[in-house]
N, C-alpha and C positions, 0 to 999 in steps of 0.2 A: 545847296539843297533848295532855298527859295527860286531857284530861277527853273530847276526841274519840275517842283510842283505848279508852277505855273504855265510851263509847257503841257505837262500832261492834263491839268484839270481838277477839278474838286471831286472827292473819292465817289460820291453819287453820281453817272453819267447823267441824271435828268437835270443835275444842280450846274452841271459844268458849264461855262463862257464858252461862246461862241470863239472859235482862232486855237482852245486847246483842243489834244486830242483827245479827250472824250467827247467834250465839244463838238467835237463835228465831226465825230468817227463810230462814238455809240448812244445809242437811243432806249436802253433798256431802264427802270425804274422801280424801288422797292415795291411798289403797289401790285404791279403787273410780277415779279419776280414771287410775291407772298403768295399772288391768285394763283402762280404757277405751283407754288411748294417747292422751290428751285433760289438757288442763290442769283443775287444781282450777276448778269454777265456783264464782264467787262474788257474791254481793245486793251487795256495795258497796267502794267503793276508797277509803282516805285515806292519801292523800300524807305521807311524812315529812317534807320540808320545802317551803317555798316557792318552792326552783329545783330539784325533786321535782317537783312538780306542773304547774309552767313545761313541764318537759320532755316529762311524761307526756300532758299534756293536749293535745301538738303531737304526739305519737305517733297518738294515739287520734281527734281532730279536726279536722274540716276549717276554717280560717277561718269561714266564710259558717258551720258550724254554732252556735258561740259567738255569745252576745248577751249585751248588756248590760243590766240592766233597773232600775227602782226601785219597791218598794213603795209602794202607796198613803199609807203614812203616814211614808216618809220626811220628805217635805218639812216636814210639820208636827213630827215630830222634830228634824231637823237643820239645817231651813233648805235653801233652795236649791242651796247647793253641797253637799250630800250628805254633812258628814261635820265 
């Protein structure tokens, strides 16, 4: 989980390090978000935990949007059952 949060950036994109991706992908800031009466926009969301993201991702999605998918080189990675 430390290495994701450090890809993507500190939750404020005006607080993020340059090299994450808010960092260097969004420029939005509580100050400008309040003047607007609008939430902070942000490039990306990661979950703190895995019944976090359970939750979050039944907020945000509809069933039928969700899919399941496997890369082309699963199979020859892992074999048929995936894992």
């Amino acid at each position: 989980m430390s290495v994701t949060r450090k890809l993507v950036g500190k939750t404020l994109p005006v607080f993020a390090e340059p090299g994450t991706i808010r960092g260097d992908f969004s420029v939005d800031a509580p100050t400008v978000a309040n003047a607007g009466r609008r939430p902070v926009r942000n490039l990306i969301h990661a979950s703190g935990t895995v019944d976090e993201a359970k939750h979050e991702v039944a907020l945000w999605f509809a069933p039928a949007e969700l899919h399941t998918y496997r890369r082309a080189d699963e199979e020859v990675m892992f074999g048929e059952e995936g894992g």
